[in-house]
BALUMKE-5342 format. One record per atom (N, C-alpha, C): atom name; x, y, z. Coordinates in pm, 1 decimal, padded with zeros to 6 digits. Layout:
% residues N
PT   atome         c1         c2         c3
PT      CA          X          Y          Z
...
***
This chain:
% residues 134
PT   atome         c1         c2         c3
PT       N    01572.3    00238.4    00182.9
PT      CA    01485.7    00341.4    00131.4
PT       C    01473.1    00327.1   -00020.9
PT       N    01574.8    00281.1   -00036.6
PT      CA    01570.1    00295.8   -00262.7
PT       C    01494.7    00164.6   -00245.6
PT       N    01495.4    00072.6   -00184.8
PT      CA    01422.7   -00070.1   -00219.5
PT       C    01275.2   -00028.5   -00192.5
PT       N    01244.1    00028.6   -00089.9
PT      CA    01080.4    00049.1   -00063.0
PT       C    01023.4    00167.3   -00162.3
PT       N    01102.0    00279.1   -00261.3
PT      CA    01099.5    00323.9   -00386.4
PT       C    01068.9    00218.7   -00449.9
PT       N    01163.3    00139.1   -00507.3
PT      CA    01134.7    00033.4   -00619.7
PT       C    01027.9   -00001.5   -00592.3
PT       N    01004.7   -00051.8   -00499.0
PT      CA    00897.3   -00163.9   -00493.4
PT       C    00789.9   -00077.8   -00503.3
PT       N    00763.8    00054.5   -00453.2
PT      CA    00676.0    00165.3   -00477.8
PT       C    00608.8    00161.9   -00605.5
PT       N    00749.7    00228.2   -00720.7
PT      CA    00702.9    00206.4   -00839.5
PT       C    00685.6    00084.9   -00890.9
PT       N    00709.0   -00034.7   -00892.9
PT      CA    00683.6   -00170.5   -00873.7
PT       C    00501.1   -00191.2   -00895.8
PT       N    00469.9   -00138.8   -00797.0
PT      CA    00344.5   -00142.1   -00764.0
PT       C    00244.2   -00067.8   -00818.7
PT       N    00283.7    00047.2   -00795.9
PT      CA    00229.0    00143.7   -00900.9
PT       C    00217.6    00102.7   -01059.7
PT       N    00303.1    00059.5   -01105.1
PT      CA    00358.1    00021.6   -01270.4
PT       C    00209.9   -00036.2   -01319.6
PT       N    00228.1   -00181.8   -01185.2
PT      CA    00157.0   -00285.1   -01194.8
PT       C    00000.9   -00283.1   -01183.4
PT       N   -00034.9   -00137.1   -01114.5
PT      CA   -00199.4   -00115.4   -01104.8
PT       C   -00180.0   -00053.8   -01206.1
PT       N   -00126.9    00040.5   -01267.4
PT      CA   -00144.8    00115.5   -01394.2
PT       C   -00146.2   -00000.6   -01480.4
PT       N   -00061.6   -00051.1   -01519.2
PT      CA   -00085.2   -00178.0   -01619.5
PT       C   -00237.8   -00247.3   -01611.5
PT       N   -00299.8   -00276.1   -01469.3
PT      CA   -00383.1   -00314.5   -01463.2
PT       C   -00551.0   -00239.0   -01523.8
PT       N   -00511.6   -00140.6   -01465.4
PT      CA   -00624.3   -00040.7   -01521.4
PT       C   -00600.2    00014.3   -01663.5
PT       N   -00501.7    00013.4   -01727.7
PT      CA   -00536.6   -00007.8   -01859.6
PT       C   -00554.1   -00074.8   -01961.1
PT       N   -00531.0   -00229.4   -01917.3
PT      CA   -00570.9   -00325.3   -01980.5
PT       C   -00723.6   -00338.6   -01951.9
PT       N   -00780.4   -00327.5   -01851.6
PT      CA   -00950.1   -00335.8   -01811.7
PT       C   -01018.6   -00233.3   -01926.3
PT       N   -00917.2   -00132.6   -01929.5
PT      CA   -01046.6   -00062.5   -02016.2
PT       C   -00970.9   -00012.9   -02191.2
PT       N   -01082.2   -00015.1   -02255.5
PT      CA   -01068.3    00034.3   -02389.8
PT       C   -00969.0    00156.3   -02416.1
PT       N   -01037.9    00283.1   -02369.2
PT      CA   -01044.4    00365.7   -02321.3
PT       C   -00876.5    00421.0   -02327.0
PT       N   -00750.0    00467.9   -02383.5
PT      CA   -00668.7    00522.5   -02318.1
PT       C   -00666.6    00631.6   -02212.8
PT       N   -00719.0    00727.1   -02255.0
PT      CA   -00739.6    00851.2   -02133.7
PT       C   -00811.7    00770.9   -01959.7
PT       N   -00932.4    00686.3   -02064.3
PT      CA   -01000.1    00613.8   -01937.8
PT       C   -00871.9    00553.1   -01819.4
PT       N   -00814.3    00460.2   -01871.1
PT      CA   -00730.7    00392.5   -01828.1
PT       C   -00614.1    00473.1   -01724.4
PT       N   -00589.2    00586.6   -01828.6
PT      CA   -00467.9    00662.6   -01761.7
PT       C   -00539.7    00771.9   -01642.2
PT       N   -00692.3    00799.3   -01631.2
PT      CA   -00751.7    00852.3   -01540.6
PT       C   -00775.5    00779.5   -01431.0
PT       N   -00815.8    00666.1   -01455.2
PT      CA   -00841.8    00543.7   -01340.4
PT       C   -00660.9    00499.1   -01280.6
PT       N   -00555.3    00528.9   -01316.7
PT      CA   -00450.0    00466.1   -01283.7
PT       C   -00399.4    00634.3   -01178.0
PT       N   -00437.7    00728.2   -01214.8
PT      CA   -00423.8    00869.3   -01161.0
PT       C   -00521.0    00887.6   -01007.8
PT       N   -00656.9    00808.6   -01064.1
PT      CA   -00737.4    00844.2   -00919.8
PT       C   -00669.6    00723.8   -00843.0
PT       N   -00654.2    00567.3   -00879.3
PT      CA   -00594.3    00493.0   -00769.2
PT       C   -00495.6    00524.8   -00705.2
PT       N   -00354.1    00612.5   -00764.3
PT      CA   -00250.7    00702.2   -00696.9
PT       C   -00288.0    00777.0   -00592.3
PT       N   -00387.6    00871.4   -00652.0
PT      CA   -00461.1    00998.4   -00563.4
PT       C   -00524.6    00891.8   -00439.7
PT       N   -00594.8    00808.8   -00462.3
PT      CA   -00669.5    00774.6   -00355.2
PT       C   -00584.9    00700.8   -00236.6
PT       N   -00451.7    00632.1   -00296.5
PT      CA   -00389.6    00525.9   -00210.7
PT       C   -00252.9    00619.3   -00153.3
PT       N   -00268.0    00788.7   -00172.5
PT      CA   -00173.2    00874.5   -00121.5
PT       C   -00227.7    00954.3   -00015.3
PT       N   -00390.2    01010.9   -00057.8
PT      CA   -00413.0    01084.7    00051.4
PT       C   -00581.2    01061.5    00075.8
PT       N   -00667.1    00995.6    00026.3
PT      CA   -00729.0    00987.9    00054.5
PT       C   -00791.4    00863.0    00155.1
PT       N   -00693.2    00748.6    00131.5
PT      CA   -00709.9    00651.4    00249.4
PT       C   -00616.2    00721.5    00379.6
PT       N   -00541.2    00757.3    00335.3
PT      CA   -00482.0    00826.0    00456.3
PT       C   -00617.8    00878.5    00546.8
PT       N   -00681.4    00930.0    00515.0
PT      CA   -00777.1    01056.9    00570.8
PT       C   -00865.5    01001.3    00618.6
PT       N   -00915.8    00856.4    00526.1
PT      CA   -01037.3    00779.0    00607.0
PT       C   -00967.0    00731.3    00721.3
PT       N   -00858.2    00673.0    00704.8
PT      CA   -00810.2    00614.8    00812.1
PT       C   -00809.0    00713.0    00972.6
PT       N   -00739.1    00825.7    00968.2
PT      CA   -00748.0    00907.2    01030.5
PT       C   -00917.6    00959.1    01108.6
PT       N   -01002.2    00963.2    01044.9
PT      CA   -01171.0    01010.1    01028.2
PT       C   -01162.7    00861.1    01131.6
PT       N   -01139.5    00740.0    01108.7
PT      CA   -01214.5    00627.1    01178.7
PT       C   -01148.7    00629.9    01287.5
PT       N   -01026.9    00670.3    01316.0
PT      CA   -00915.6    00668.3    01425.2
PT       C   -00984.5    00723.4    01515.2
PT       N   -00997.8    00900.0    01492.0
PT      CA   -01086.8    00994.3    01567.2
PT       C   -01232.9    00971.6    01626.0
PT       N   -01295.1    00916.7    01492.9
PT      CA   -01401.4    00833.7    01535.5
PT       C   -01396.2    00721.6    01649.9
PT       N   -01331.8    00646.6    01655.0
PT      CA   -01328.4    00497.7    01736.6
PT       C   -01195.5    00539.7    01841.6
PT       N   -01133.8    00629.2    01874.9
PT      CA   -01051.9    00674.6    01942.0
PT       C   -01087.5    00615.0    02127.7
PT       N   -01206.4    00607.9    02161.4
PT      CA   -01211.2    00563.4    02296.7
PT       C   -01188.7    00364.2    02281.7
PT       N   -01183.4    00303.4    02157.6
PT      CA   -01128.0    00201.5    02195.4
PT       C   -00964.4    00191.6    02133.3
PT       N   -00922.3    00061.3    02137.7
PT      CA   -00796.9    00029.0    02149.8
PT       C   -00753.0   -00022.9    02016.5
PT       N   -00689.7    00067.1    01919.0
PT      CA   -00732.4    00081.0    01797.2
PT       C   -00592.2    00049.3    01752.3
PT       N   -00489.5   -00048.3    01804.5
PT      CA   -00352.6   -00068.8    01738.6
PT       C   -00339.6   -00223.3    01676.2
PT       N   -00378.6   -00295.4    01753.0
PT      CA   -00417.5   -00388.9    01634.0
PT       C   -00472.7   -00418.0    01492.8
PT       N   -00602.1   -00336.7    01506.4
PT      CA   -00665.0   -00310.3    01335.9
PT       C   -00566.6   -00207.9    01290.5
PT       N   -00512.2   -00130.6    01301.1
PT      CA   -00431.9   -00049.4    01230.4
PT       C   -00261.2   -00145.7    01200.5
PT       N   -00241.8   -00235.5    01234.3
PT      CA   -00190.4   -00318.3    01130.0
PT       C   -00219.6   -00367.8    01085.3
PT       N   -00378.9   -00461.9    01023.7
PT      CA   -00444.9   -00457.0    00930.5
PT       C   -00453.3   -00358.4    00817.0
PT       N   -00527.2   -00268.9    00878.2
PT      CA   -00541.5   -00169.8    00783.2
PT       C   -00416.5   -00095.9    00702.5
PT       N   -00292.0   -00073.3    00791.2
PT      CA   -00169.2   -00009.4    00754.4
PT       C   -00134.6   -00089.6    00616.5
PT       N   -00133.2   -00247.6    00604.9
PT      CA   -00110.8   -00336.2    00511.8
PT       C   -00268.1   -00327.3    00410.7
PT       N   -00320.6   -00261.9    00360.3
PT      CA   -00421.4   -00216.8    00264.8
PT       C   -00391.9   -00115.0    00215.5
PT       N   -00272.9   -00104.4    00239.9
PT      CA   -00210.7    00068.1    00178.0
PT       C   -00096.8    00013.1    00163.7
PT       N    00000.2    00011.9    00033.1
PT      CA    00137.5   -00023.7   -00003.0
PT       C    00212.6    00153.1    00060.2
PT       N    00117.4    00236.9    00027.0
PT      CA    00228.6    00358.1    00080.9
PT       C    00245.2    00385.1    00225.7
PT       N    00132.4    00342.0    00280.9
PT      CA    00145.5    00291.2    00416.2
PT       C    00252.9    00254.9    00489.0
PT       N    00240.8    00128.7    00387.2
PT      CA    00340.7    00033.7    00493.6
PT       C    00516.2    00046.1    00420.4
PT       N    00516.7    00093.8    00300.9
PT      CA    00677.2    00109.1    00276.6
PT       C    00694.8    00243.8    00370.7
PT       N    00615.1    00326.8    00424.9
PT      CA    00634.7    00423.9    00501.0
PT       C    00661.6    00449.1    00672.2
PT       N    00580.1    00256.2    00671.2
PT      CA    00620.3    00241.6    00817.8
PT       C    00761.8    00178.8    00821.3
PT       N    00793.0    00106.7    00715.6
PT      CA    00876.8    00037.7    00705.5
PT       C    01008.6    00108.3    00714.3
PT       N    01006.9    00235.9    00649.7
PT      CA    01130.0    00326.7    00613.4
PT       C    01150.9    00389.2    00736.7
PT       N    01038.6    00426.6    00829.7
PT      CA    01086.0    00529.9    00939.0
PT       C    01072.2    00428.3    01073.8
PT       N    01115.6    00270.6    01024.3
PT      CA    01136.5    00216.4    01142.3
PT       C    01265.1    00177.3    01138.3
PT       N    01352.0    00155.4    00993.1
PT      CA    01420.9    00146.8    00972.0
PT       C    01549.9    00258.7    00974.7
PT       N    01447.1    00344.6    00998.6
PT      CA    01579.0    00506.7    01008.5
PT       C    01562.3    00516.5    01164.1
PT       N    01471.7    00413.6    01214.4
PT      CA    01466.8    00476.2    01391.8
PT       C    01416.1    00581.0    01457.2
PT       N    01275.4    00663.7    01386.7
PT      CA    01187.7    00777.0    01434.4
PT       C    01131.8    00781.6    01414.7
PT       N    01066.7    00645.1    01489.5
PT      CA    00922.7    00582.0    01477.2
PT       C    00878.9    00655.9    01589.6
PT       N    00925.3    00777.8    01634.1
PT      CA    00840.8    00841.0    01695.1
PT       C    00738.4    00947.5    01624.0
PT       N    00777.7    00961.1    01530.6
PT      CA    00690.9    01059.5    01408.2
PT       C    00541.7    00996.7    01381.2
PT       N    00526.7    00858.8    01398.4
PT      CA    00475.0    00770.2    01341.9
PT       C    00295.3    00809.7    01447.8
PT       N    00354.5    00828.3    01608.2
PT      CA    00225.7    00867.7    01685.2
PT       C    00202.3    00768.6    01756.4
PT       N    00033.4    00742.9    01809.2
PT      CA    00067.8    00664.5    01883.5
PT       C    00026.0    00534.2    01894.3
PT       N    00049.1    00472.0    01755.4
PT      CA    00036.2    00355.0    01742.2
PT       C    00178.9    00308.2    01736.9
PT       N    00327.3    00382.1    01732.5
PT      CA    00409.3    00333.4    01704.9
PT       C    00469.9    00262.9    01796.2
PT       N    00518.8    00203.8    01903.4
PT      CA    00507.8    00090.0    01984.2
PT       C    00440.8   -00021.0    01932.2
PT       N    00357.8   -00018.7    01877.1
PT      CA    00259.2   -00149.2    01812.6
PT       C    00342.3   -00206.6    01673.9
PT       N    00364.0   -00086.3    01609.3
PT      CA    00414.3   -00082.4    01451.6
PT       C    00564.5   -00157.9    01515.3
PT       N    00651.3   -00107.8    01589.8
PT      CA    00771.3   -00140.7    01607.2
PT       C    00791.1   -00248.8    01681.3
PT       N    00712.1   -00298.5    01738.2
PT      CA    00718.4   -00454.3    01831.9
PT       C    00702.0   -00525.7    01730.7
PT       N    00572.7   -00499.2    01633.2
PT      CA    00537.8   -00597.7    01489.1
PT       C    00632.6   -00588.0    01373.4
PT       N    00661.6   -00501.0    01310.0
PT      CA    00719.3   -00460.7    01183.0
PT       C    00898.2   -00440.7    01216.6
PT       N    00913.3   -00450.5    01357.3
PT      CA    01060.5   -00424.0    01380.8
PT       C    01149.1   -00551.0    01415.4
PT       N    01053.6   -00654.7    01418.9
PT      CA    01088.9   -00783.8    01428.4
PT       C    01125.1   -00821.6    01218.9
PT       N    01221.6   -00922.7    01272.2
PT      CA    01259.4   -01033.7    01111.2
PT       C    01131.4   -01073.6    01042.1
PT       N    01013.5   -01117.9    01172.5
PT      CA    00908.3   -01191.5    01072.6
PT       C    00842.8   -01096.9    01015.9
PT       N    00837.7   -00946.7    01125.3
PT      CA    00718.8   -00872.7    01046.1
PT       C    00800.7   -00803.2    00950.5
PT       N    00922.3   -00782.5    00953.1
PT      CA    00957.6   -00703.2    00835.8
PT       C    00927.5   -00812.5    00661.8
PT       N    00963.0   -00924.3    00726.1
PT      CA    00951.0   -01018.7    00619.5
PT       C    00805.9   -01036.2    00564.2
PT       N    00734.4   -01027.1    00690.6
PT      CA    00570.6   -01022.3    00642.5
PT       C    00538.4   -00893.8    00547.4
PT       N    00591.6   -00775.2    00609.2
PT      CA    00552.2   -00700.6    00534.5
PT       C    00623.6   -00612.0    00358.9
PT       N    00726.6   -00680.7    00340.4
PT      CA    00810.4   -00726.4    00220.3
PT       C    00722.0   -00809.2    00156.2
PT       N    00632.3   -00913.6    00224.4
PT      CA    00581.4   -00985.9    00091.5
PT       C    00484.6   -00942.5    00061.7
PT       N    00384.5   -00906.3    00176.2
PT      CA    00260.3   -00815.2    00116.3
PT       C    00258.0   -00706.8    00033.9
PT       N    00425.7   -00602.5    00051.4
PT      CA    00443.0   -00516.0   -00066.4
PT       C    00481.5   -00607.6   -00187.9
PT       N    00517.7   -00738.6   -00190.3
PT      CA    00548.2   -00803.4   -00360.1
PT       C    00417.7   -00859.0   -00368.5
PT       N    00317.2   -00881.1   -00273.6
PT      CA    00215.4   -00945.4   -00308.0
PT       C    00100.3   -00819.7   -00379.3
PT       N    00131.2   -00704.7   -00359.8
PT      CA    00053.1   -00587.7   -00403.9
PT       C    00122.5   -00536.0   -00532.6
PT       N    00236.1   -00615.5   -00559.9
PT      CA    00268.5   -00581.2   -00692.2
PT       C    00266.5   -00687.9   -00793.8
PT       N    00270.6   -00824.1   -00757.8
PT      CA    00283.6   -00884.6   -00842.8
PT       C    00098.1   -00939.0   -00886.4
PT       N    00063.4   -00898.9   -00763.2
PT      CA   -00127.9   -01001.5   -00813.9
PT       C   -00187.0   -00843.6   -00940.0
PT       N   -00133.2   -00739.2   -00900.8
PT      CA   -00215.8   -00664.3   -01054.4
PT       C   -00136.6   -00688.0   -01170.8
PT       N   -00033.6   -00734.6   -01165.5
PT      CA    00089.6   -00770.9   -01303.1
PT       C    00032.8   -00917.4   -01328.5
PT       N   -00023.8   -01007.6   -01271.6
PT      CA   -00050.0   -01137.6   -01312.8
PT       C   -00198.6   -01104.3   -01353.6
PT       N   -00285.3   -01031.7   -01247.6
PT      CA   -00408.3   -01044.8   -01356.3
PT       C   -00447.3   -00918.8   -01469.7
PT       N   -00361.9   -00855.7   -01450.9
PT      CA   -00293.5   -00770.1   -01591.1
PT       C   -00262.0   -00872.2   -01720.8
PT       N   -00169.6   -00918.9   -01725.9
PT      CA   -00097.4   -01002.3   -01764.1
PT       C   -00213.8   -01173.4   -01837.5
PT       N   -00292.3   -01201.3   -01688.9
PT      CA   -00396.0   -01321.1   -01755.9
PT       C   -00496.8   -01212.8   -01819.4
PT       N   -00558.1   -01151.9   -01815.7
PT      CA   -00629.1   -01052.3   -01890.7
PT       C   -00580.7   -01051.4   -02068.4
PT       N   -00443.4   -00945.5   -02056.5
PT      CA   -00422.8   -00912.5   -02174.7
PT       C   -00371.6   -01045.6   -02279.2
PT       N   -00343.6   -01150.3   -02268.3
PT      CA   -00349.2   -01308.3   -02279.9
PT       C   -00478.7   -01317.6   -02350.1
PT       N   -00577.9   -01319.7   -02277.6
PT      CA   -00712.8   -01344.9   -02309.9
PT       C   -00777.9   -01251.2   -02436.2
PT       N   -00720.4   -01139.2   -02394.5
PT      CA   -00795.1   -01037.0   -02486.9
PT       C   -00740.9   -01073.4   -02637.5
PT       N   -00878.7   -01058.1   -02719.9
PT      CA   -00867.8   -01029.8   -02849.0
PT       C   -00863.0   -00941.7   -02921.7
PT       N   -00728.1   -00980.3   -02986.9
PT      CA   -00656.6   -00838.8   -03088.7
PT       C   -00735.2   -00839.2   -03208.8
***
Protein backbone atom coordinates (compact mmCIF):
# COMPACT_ATOMS: atom_id res chain seq x y z
CA UNK A 1 0.00 0.00 0.00
CA UNK A 2 2.87 2.73 0.87
CA UNK A 3 4.54 1.59 -2.55
CA UNK A 4 1.29 2.19 -4.72
CA UNK A 5 1.24 5.82 -2.52
CA UNK A 6 4.72 6.49 -3.71
CA UNK A 7 4.34 5.69 -6.92
CA UNK A 8 0.94 7.74 -6.70
CA UNK A 9 2.77 10.77 -5.80
CA UNK A 10 5.52 9.70 -8.19
CA UNK A 11 3.18 10.32 -10.82
CA UNK A 12 1.41 13.02 -9.84
CA UNK A 13 4.89 15.06 -9.11
CA UNK A 14 5.72 14.12 -12.64
CA UNK A 15 2.42 15.51 -14.54
CA UNK A 16 2.65 18.54 -12.36
CA UNK A 17 6.22 19.04 -13.39
CA UNK A 18 4.97 18.48 -16.75
CA UNK A 19 2.28 21.01 -16.93
CA UNK A 20 4.31 23.55 -15.63
CA UNK A 21 7.05 23.49 -17.66
CA UNK A 22 4.48 23.64 -20.92
CA UNK A 23 3.26 26.77 -19.79
CA UNK A 24 4.54 30.31 -18.92
CA UNK A 25 1.95 30.91 -16.82
CA UNK A 26 2.52 29.90 -12.91
CA UNK A 27 -1.12 29.93 -11.72
CA UNK A 28 -1.71 28.50 -15.44
CA UNK A 29 0.45 25.63 -14.78
CA UNK A 30 -0.62 25.01 -11.16
CA UNK A 31 -4.45 25.09 -12.53
CA UNK A 32 -3.80 22.64 -15.34
CA UNK A 33 -1.80 20.24 -12.79
CA UNK A 34 -5.19 20.65 -10.30
CA UNK A 35 -7.76 19.88 -13.22
CA UNK A 36 -5.48 16.70 -14.39
CA UNK A 37 -5.79 15.46 -10.51
CA UNK A 38 -9.56 16.37 -10.54
CA UNK A 39 -10.08 14.67 -13.79
CA UNK A 40 -7.87 11.36 -13.26
CA UNK A 41 -9.83 11.05 -9.56
CA UNK A 42 -13.34 11.42 -10.39
CA UNK A 43 -14.10 12.35 -13.47
CA UNK A 44 -12.73 9.38 -15.59
CA UNK A 45 -14.07 7.39 -12.99
CA UNK A 46 -17.65 8.55 -14.06
CA UNK A 47 -17.07 8.29 -17.84
CA UNK A 48 -16.03 5.02 -17.28
CA UNK A 49 -19.01 4.07 -15.30
CA UNK A 50 -21.62 6.25 -18.01
CA UNK A 51 -19.96 3.73 -20.84
CA UNK A 52 -20.26 0.60 -18.54
CA UNK A 53 -24.11 1.39 -18.10
CA UNK A 54 -24.22 2.35 -21.51
CA UNK A 55 -22.65 -0.89 -23.20
CA UNK A 56 -23.77 -3.07 -20.21
CA UNK A 57 -25.67 -5.75 -22.56
CA UNK A 58 -22.20 -6.64 -23.97
CA UNK A 59 -19.24 -8.30 -22.34
CA UNK A 60 -17.37 -5.46 -21.09
CA UNK A 61 -14.28 -7.14 -18.92
CA UNK A 62 -11.75 -7.22 -21.24
CA UNK A 63 -11.77 -3.43 -22.35
CA UNK A 64 -11.97 -2.54 -18.81
CA UNK A 65 -8.44 -3.74 -18.41
CA UNK A 66 -7.52 -1.56 -21.01
CA UNK A 67 -9.15 1.15 -19.86
CA UNK A 68 -8.44 0.44 -15.92
CA UNK A 69 -4.55 0.96 -17.14
CA UNK A 70 -5.42 4.75 -18.57
CA UNK A 71 -5.99 5.67 -15.08
CA UNK A 72 -2.78 5.36 -12.67
CA UNK A 73 -5.51 5.74 -9.75
CA UNK A 74 -7.26 3.06 -11.22
CA UNK A 75 -5.00 0.63 -11.32
CA UNK A 76 -2.82 1.30 -7.95
CA UNK A 77 -6.46 0.82 -6.66
CA UNK A 78 -6.99 -2.43 -8.26
CA UNK A 79 -3.78 -3.35 -7.33
CA UNK A 80 -4.16 -2.55 -3.48
CA UNK A 81 -7.58 -4.28 -3.00
CA UNK A 82 -6.28 -7.36 -4.74
CA UNK A 83 -3.57 -7.40 -2.71
CA UNK A 84 -5.58 -7.00 0.66
CA UNK A 85 -7.98 -9.81 -0.87
CA UNK A 86 -11.59 -7.85 -1.31
CA UNK A 87 -11.65 -7.84 -4.63
CA UNK A 88 -15.04 -8.31 -3.98
CA UNK A 89 -15.67 -4.48 -3.49
CA UNK A 90 -14.25 -4.13 -6.86
CA UNK A 91 -17.95 -5.55 -8.65
CA UNK A 92 -18.33 -7.30 -11.37
CA UNK A 93 -15.52 -7.18 -13.31
CA UNK A 94 -13.48 -8.51 -10.45
CA UNK A 95 -12.87 -12.16 -11.48
CA UNK A 96 -11.37 -10.61 -14.68
CA UNK A 97 -9.14 -8.03 -12.61
CA UNK A 98 -7.98 -11.02 -10.34
CA UNK A 99 -7.26 -13.85 -12.92
CA UNK A 100 -5.18 -10.81 -14.79
CA UNK A 101 -3.63 -8.52 -12.16
CA UNK A 102 -3.44 -11.44 -9.49
CA UNK A 103 -1.05 -13.32 -11.49
CA UNK A 104 3.22 -12.36 -11.27
CA UNK A 105 2.96 -11.18 -14.94
CA UNK A 106 0.01 -8.96 -14.48
CA UNK A 107 1.06 -7.57 -11.32
CA UNK A 108 4.44 -6.96 -13.01
CA UNK A 109 2.62 -5.57 -16.06
CA UNK A 110 0.88 -3.38 -14.13
CA UNK A 111 3.95 -1.97 -11.87
CA UNK A 112 5.45 -0.94 -15.08
CA UNK A 113 2.67 0.85 -16.62
CA UNK A 114 2.40 2.73 -13.15
CA UNK A 115 6.51 3.62 -13.70
CA UNK A 116 5.72 4.04 -17.24
CA UNK A 117 3.01 6.87 -16.24
CA UNK A 118 5.53 8.38 -14.16
CA UNK A 119 8.55 8.40 -15.68
CA UNK A 120 7.36 9.44 -19.67
CA UNK A 121 5.92 13.07 -18.04
CA UNK A 122 9.42 13.44 -15.97
CA UNK A 123 11.42 12.71 -19.27
CA UNK A 124 9.39 14.92 -21.48
CA UNK A 125 9.27 17.42 -18.63
CA UNK A 126 12.74 17.15 -18.27
CA UNK A 127 13.59 17.12 -22.56
CA UNK A 128 11.39 20.23 -22.61
CA UNK A 129 12.91 22.24 -19.80
CA UNK A 130 16.60 21.30 -21.48
CA UNK A 131 15.38 22.92 -24.53
CA UNK A 132 13.83 25.90 -23.10
CA UNK A 133 15.44 29.22 -23.19
CA UNK A 134 16.38 31.04 -20.08
Amino acid sequence: MVMMGLLITLIFVAIALLASVLTRDKAKGIGISIMLWFYFTLIFDGIVLFLLFQFMDYPMEKPMLIVSALNPIDLARVLILLKLDISALMGATSAVFKDFFGSFWGMSLAISILLLWAFIPLWLSLRRFNRRDL
